[in-house]
N, C-alpha and C positions, 0 to 999 in steps of 0.2 A: 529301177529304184528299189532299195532296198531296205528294211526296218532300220539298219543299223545307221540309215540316211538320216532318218525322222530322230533316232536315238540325238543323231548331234546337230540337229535341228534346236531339236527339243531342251539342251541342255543350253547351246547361244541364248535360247530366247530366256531361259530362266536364270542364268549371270546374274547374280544380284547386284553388278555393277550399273547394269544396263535401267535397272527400276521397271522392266514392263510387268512382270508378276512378282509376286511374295506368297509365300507358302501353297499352296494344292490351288493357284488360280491359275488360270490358261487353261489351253489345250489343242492337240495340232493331231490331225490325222495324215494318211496316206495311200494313196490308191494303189490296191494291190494287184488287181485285175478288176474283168467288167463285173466282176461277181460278189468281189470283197474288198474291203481296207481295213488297215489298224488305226485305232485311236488310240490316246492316252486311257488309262483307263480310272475313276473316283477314285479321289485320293493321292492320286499321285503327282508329287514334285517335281515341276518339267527341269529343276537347277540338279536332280541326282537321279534323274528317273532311267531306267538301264532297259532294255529288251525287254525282260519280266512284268513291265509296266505298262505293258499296252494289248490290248484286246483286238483280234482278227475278226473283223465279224460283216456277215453277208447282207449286200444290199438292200436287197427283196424285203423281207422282214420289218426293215425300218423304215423303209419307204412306203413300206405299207401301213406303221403306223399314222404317218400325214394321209395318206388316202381315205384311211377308214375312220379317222379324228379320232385315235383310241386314248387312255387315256387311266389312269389308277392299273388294276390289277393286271386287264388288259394289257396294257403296255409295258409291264413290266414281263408279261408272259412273252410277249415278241422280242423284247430285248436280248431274254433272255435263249430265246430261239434264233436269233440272226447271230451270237454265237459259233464262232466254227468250231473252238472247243468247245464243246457243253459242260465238261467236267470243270471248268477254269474256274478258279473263285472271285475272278475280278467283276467286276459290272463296267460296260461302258460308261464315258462321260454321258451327266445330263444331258449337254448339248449335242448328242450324239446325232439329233435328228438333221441338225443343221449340215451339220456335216457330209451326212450323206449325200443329203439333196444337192451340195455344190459340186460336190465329186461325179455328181452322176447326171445333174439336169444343168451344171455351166460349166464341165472342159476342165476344173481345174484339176491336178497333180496332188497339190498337196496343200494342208491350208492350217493357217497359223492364227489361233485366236488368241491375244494378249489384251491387258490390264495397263496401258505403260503411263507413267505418270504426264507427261505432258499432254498426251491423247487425253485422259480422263478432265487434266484440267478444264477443257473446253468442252466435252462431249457432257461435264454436269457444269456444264454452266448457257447463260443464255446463247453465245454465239454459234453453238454446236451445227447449228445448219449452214449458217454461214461456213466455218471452217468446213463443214464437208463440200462445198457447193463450188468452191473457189481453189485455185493454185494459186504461189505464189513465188515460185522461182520455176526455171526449167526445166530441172533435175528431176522435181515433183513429177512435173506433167511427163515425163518418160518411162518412171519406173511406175506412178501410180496410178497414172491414164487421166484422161482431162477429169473427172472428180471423181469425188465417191459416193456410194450409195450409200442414204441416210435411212435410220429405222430406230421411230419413237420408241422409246422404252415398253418395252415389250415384258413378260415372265417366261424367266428361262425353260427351254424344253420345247415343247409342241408349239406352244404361242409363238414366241420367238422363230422358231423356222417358219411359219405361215407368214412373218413379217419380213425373215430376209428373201424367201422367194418370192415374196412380192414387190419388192424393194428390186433384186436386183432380176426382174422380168421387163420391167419399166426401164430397169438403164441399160439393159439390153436391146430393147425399143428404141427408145433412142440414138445408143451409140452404135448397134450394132456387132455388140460383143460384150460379154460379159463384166464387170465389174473388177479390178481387180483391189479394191480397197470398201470392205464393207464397213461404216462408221457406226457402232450403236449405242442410240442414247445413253448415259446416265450407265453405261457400261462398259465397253471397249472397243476395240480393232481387232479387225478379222482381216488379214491379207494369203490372196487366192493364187498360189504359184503352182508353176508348169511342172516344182521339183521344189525340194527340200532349200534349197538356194537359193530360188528365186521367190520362195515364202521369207527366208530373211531378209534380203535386200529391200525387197515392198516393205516389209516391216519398218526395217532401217528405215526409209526414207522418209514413211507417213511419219515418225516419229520425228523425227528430224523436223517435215518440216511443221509441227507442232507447235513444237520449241523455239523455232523462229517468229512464229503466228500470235505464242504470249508473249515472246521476247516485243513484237511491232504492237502487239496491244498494250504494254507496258510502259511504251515510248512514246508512243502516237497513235495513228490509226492503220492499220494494214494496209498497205496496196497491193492489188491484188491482179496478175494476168490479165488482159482481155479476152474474150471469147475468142475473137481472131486468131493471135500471137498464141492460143491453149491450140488451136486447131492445128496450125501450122506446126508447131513446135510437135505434135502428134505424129502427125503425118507426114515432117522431112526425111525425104531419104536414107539421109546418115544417121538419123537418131532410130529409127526403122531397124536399121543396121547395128547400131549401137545397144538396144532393147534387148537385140533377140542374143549378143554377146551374152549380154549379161543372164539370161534365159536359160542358154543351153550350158553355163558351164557349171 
């Protein structure tokens, strides 16, 4: 995988046709080896943001800010040391901590964090755990996995990463595999792909099925999957088959 993967990544999800961000909000990284990734890096527009825009920077470092719970000066001292260029004048995303942690403690490739209007609708509103807890067509449960992991509004940075790895330890507990839609309150969507690709389709689809979720709350009241039919629909064969299509290309 390669920067210039995340480059048009990074430019799909910011479409301002699309509504997932507006101006310098999001942020997607990518795993470059066991040692490093690029992020976005402050400030930058994921609707024009080109190569120039994103910071390489080594695992170790940030990972060791969650270890050590650093935090002011400290951690801007580590930030600025997990840097593969020292000379760069960019700074990583705030969220930078999160990021790493998924890259390196759940499997994922590459990870797509948006703002997108229909997600927000529910995630600041009361139903927010409800829509994360439940599917409601099958398409959902294939590309997003039987739910997603919820995490109360948190403050962005250190707190926040301490909330999605705990968040998504428990639905790895559970399901036995990692998360691939992180829901967060009163803030947004984080979707966990194998690849630049398969970060937008999870995107796609959470959003999608959002939009169907105010569209049934608008109308009447959701129906929603059974536990069984969410199992099943996971775990058939073909759709097995059909997942990892969409996965690898």
């Amino acid at each position: 995988m390669s920067l210039d993967s995340l480059v048009g990544l990074s430019r799909a999800l910011g479409a301002p046709s699309r509504q997932y961000v507006i101006i310098g909000e999001g942020n997607t990284s990518l795993k470059r080896s066991d040692g490093s990734f690029w992020i976005k890096a402050s400030g930058q527009m994921l609707e024009t943001v080109d190569e120039s825009g994103f910071v390489e920077v080594k695992f170790g470092p940030i990972l060791e800010i969650l270890e050590r719970q650093l935090s002011g000066a400290a951690m801007d001292k580590a930030v600025n040391a997990a840097k593969v260029d020292a000379s760069s004048p960019l700074r990583p995303s705030i969220e930078v901590t999160f990021h790493a942690l998924l890259l390196h403690e759940f499997g994922a490739g590459c990870i797509a964090h948006t703002h997108p209007v229909p997600v927000n609708q529910l995630l600041c509103s009361n139903r927010a755990l409800e829509y994360a807890s439940h599917r409601i067509f099958p398409d959902e449960v294939v590309l997003c996995g039987p739910r997603s992991a919820f995490v109360p509004y948190l403050d962005p940075g250190v707190p926040l990463a301490y909330g999605i790895r705990h968040a998504s330890v428990g639905y790895a507990e559970q399901y036995g595999e990692p998360p691939k839609v992180i829901l967060l309150q009163n803030h947004g969507l984080i979707a966990l792909g194998k690849n630049p690709t398969d970060a937008l389709r999870i995107t796609e689809m959470a959003v999608k099925a959002a939009t169907i979720y105010v569209g049934a709350c608008a109308v009447g009241t959701p129906v929603f999957l059974s536990e069984e039919d969410i199992a099943h629909l996971y775990k058939r064969p073909d759709e097995i088959y059909r997942r990892r299509q969409f996965e690898e290309r």
